[in-house]
Z-matrix of the N, CA and C atoms (Angstrom, degrees):
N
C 1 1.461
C 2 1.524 1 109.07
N 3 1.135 2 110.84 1 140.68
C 4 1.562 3 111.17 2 -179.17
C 5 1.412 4 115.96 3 -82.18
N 6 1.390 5 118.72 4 -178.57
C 7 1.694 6 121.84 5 -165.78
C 8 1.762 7 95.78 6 -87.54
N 9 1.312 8 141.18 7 36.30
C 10 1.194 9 134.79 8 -178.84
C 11 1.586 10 99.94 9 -102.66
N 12 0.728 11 152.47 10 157.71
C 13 1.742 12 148.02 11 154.60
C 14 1.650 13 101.61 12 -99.14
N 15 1.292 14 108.83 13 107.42
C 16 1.241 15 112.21 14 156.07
C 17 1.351 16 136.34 15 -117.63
N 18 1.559 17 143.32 16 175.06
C 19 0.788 18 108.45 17 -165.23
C 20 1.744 19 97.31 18 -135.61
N 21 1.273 20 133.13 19 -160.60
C 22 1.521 21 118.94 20 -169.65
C 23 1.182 22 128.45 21 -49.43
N 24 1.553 23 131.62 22 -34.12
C 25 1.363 24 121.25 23 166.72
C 26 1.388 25 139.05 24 -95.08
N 27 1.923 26 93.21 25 13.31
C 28 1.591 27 120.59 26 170.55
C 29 1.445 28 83.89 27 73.18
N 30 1.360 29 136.42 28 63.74
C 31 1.593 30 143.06 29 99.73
C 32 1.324 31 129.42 30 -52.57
N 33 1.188 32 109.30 31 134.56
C 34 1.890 33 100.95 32 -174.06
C 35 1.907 34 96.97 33 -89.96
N 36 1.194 35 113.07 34 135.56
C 37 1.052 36 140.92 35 -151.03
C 38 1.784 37 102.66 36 -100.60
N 39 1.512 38 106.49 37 103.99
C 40 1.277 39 97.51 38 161.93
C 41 1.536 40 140.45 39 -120.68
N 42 1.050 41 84.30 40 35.78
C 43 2.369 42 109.62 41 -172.92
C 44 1.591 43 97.82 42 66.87
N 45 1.399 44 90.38 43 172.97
C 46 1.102 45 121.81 44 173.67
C 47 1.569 46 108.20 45 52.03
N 48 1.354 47 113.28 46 34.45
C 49 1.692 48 121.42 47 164.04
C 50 1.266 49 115.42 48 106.07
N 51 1.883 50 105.03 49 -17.10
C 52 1.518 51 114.71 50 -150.87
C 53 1.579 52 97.74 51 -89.70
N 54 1.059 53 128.72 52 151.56
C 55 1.729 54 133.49 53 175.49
C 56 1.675 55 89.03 54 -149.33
N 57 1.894 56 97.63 55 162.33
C 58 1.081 57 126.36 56 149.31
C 59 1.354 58 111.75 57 -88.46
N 60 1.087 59 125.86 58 142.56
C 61 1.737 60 110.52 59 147.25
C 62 1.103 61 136.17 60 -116.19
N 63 1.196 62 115.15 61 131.96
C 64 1.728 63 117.11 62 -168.56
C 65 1.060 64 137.08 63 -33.49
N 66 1.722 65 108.99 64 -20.40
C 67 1.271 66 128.41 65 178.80
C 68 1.558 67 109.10 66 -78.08
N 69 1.291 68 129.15 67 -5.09
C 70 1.595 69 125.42 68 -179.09
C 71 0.977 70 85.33 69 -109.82
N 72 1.092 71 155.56 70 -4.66
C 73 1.680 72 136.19 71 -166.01
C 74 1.778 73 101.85 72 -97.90
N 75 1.027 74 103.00 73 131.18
C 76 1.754 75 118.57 74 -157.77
C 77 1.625 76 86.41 75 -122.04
N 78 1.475 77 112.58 76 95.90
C 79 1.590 78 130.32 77 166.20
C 80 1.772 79 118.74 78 -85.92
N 81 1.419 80 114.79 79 127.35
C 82 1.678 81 106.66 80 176.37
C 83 1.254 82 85.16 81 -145.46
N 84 1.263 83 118.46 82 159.01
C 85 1.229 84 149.82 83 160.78
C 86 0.875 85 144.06 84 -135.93
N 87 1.677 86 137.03 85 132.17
C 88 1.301 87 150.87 86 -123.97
C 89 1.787 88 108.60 87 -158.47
N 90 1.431 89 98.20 88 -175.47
C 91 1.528 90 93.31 89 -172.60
C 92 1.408 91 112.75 90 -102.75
N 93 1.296 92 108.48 91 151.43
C 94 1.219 93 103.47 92 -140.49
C 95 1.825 94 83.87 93 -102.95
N 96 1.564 95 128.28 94 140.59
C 97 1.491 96 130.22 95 168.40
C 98 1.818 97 113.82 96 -62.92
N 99 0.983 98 122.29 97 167.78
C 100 1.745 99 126.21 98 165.88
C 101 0.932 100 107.81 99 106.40
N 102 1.341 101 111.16 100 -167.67
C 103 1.531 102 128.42 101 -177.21
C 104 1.573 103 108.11 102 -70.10
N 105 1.297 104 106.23 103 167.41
C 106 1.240 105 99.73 104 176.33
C 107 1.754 106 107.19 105 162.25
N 108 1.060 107 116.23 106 -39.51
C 109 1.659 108 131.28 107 179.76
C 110 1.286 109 114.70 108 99.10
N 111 1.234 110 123.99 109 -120.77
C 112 1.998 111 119.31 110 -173.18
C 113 1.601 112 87.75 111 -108.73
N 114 1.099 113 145.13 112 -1.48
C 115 1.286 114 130.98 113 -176.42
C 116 2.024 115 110.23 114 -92.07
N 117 1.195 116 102.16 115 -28.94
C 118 1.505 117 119.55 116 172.58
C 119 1.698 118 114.62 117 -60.52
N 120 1.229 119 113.11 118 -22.70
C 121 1.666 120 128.09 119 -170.40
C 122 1.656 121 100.99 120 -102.32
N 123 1.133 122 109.21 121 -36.01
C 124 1.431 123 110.50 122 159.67
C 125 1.590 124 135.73 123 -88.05
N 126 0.616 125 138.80 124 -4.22
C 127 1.549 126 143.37 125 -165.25
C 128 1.648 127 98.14 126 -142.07
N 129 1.578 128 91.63 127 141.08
C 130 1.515 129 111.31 128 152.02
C 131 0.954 130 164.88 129 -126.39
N 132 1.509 131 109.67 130 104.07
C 133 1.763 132 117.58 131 -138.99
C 134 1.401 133 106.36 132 -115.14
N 135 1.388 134 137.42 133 2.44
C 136 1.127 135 137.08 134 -167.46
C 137 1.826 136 84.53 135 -90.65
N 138 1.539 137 112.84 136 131.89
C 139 1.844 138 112.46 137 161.34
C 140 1.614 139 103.31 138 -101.18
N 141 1.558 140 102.37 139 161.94
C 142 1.197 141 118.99 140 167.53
C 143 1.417 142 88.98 141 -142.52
N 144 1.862 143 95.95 142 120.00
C 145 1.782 144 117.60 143 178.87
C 146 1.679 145 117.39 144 -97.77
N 147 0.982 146 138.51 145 87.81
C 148 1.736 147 148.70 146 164.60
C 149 1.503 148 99.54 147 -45.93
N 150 1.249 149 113.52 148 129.55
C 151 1.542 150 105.01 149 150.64
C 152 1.716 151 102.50 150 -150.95
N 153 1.369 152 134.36 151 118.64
C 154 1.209 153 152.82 152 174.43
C 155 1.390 154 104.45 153 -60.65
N 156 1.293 155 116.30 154 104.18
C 157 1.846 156 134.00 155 158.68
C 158 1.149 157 115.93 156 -63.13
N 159 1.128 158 106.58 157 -66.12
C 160 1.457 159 104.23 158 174.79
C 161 1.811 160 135.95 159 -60.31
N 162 1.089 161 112.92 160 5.73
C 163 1.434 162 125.93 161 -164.27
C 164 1.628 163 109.16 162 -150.74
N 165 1.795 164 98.42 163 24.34
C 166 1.734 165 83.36 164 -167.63
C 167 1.983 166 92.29 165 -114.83
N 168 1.263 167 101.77 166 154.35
C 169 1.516 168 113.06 167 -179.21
C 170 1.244 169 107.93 168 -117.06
N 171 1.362 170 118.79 169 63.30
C 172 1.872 171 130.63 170 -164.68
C 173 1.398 172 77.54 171 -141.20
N 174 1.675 173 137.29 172 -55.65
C 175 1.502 174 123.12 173 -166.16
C 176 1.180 175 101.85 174 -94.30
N 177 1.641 176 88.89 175 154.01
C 178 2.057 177 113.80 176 165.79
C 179 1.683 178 104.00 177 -70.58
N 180 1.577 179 112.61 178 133.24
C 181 1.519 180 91.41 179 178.84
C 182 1.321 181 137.84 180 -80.04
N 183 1.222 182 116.88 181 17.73
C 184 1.722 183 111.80 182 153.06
C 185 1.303 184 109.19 183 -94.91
N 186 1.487 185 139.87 184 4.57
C 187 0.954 186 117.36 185 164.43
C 188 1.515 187 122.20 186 -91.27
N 189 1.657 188 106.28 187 -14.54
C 190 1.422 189 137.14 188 -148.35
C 191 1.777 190 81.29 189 -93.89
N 192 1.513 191 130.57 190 -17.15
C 193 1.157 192 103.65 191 -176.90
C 194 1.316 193 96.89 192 -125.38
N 195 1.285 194 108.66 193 1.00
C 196 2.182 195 102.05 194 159.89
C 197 1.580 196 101.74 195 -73.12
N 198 0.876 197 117.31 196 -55.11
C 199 1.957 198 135.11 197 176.59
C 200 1.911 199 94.36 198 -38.70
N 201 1.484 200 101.87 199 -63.78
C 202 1.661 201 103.29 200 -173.10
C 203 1.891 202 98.77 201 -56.61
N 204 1.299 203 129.23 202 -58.00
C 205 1.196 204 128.19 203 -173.44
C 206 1.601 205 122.77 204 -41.76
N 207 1.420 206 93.51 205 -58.00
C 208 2.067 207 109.88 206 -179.78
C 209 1.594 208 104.07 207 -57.70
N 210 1.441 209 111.50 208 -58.42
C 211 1.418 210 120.24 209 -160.56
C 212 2.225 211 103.17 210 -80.33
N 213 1.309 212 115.11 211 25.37
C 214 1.369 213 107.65 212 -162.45
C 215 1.461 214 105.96 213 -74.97
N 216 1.272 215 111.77 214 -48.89
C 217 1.497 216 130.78 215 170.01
C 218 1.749 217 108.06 216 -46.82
N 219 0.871 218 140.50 217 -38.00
C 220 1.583 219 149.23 218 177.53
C 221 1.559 220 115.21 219 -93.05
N 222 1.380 221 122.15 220 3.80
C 223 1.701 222 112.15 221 178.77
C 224 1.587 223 89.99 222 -116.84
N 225 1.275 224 87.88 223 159.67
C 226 1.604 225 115.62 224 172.48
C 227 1.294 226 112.22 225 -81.63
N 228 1.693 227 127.15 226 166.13
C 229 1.046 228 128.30 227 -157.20
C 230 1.491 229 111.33 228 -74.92
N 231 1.267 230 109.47 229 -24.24
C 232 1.879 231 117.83 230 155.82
C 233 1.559 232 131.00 231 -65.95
N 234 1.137 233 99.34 232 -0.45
C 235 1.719 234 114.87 233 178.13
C 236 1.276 235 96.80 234 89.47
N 237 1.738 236 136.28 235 34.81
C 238 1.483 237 121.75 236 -152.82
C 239 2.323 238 89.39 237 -104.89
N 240 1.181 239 108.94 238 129.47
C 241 1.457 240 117.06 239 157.88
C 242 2.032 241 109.13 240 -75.46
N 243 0.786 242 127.13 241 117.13
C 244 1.427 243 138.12 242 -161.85
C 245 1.816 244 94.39 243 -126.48
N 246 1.289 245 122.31 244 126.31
C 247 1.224 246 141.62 245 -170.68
C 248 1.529 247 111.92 246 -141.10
N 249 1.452 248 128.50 247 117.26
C 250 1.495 249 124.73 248 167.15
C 251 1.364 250 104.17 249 -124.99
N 252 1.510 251 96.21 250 143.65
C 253 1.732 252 111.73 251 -159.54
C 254 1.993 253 99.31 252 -137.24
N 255 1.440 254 113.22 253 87.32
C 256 1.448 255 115.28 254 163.84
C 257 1.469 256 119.40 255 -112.64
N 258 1.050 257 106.48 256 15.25
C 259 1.882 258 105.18 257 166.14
C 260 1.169 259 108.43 258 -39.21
N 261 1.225 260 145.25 259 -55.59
C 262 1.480 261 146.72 260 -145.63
C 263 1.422 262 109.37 261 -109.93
N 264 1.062 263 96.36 262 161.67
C 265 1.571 264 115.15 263 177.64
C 266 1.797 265 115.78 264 -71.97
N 267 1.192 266 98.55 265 -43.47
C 268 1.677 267 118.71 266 -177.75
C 269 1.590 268 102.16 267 -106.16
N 270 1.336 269 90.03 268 133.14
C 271 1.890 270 122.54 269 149.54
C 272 1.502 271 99.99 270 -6.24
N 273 1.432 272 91.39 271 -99.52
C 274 1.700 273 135.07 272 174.41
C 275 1.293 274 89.75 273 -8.58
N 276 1.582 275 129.30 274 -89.36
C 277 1.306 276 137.52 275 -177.18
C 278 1.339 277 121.78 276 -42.70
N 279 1.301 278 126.36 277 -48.04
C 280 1.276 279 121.00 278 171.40
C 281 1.247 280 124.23 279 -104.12
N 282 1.734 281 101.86 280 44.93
C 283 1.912 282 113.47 281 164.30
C 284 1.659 283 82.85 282 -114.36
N 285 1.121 284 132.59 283 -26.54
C 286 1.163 285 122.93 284 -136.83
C 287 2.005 286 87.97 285 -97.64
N 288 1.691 287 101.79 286 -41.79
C 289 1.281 288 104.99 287 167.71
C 290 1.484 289 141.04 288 -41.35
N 291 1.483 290 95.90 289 -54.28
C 292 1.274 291 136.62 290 170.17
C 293 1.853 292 102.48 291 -48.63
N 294 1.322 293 114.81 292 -72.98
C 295 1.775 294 117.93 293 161.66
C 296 1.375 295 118.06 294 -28.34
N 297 1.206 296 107.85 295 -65.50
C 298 1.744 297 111.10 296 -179.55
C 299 1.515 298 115.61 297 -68.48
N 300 1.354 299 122.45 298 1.07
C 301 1.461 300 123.41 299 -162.74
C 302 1.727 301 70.48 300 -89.42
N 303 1.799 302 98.51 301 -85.63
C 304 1.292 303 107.68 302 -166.88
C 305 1.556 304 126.25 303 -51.39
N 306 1.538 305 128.33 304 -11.27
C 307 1.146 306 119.23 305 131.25
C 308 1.684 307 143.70 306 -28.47
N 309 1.535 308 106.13 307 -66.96
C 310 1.476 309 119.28 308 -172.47
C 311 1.226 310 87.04 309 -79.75
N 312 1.299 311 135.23 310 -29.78
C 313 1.863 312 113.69 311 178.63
C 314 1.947 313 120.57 312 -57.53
N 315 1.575 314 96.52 313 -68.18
C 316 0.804 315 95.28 314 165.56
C 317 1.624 316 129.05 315 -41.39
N 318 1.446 317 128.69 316 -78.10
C 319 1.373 318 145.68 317 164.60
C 320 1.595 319 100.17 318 2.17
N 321 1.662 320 96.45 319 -64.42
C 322 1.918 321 103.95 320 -178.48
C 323 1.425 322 124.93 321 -61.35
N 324 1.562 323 97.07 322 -25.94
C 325 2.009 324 108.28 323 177.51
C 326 1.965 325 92.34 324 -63.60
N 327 1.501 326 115.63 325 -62.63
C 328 1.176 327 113.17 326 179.52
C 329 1.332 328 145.66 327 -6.66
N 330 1.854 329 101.43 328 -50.36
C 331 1.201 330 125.60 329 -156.42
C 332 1.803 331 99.54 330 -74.51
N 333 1.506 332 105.97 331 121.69
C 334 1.528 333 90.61 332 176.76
C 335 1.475 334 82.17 333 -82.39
N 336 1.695 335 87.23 334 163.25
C 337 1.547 336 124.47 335 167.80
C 338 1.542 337 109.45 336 -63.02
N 339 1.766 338 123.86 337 145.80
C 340 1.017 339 115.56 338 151.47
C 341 1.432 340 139.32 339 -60.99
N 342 1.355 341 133.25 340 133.96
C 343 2.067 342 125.31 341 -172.09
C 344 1.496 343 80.96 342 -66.90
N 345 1.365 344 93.00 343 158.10
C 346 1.301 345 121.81 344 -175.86
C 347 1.563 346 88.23 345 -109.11
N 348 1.739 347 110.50 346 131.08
C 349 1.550 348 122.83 347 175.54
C 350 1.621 349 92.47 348 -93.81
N 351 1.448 350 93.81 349 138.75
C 352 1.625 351 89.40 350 159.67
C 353 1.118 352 103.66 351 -96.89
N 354 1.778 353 102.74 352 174.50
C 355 1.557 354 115.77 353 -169.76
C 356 1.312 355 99.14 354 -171.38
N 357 1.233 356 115.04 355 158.87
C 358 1.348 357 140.56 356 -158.92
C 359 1.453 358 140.97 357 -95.49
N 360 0.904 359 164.67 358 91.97
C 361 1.907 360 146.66 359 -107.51
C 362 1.513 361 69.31 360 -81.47
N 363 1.674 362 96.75 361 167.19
C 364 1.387 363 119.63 362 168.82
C 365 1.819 364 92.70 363 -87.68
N 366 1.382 365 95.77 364 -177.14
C 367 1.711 366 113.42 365 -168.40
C 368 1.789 367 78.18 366 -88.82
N 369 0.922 368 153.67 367 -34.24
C 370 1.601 369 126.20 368 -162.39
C 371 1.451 370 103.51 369 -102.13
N 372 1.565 371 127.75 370 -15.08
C 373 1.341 372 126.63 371 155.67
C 374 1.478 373 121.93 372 -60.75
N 375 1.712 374 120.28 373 -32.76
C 376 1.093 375 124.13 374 130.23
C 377 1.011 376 150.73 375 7.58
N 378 1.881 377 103.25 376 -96.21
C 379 1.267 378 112.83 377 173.65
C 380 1.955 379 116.29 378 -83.40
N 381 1.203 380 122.14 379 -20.79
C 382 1.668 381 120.79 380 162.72
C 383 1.577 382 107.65 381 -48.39
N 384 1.275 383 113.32 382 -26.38
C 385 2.252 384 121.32 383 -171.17
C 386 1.415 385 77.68 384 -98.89
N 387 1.087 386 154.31 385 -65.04
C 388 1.147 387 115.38 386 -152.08
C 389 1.615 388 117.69 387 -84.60
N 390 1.886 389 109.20 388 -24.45
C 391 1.386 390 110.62 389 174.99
C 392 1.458 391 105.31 390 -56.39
N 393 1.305 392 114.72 391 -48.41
C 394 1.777 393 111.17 392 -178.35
C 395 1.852 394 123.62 393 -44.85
N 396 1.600 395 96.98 394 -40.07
C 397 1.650 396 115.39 395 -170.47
C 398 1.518 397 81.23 396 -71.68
N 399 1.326 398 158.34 397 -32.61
C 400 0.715 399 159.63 398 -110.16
C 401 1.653 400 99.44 399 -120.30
N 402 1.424 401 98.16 400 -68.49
C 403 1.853 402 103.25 401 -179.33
C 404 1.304 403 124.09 402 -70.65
N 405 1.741 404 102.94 403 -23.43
C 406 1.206 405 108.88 404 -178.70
C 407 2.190 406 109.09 405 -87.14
N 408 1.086 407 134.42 406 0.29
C 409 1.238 408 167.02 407 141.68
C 410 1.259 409 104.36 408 -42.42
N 411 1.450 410 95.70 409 -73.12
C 412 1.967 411 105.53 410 170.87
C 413 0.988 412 132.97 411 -66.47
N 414 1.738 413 114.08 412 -6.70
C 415 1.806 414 99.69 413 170.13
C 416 1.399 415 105.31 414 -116.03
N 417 1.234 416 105.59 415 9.45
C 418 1.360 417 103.44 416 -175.56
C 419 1.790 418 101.76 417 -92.42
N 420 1.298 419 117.07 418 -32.78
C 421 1.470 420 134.93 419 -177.86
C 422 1.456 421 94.09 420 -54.42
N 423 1.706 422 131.04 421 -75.35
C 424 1.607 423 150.33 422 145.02
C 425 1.541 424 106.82 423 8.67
N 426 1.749 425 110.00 424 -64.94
C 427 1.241 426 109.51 425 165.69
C 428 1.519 427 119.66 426 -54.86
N 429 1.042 428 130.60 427 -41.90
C 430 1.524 429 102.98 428 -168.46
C 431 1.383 430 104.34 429 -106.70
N 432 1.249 431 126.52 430 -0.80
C 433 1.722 432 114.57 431 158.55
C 434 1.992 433 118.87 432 -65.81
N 435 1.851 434 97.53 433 -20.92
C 436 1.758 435 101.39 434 159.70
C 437 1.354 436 105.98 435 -72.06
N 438 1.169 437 130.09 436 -19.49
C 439 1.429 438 113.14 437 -157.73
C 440 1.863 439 101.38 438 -90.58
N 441 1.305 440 116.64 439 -5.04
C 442 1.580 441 107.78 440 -178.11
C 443 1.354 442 102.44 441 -107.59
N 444 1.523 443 130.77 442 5.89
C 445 1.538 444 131.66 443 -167.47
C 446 2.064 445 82.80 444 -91.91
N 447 0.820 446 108.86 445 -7.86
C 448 1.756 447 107.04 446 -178.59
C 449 1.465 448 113.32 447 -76.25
């Protein structure tokens, strides 16, 4: 089994209810640049992975618009997630790459943030701000008792 997590109808699986499904994912392939020898000029193994945010019925919609928020900077003007995967030599490998990229991306847009608790200076964080307002008060006072000896 490959490093994708899927789940029974080979949706890529991102907790908490949310999936892609394979069926929005819009795969093409092209030639891939680099090394490679005479087999690299022939074959096309480099993927480029599409997957539509805005139009997909895999997310719950508050997550579908934390996902739209994180990922805003990275979609196309159609709401499109666009992914290219040529690490590998083979197809196979870099469809499979390409999945797990846009997996762990998404997955990470997901994650709400922790609330921030407020909290309170301690009593000796306190008194160090006020000893400071304090010395710095005092040399500034220093300064202008030099300034009338002129």
């Amino acid at each position: 089994m490959s490093g994708v997590d899927e789940n029974r109808e080979g949706d890529l699986s991102l907790g908490g209810g949310n999936r892609i499904p394979l069926s929005e994912l819009v795969e093409q392939a092209s030639r891939s640049g680099g090394p490679g020898g005479q087999h690299v000029n022939t074959s096309s193994t480099r993927v480029t992975l599409r997957w539509n945010l805005r139009e997909t019925c895999g997310l719950r919609v508050e997550a579908k618009a934390r996902a739209l928020a994180k990922l805003e900077k990275r979609l196309t003007r159609s709401g499109e997630l666009v992914l290219h995967a040529d690490a590998h030599r083979s197809r196979h490998r870099n469809r499979q790459d390409a999945r797990e990229r846009l997996q762990t991306l998404v997955a990470a847009a997901l994650v709400a943030p922790t609330p921030r608790r407020p909290t309170k200076p301690t009593r000796a964080a306190r008194t160090r701000r006020l000893d400071a307002k304090r010395r710095r008060g005092e040399s500034k006072q220093q300064r202008q008792g030099r300034a009338d000896d002129d």
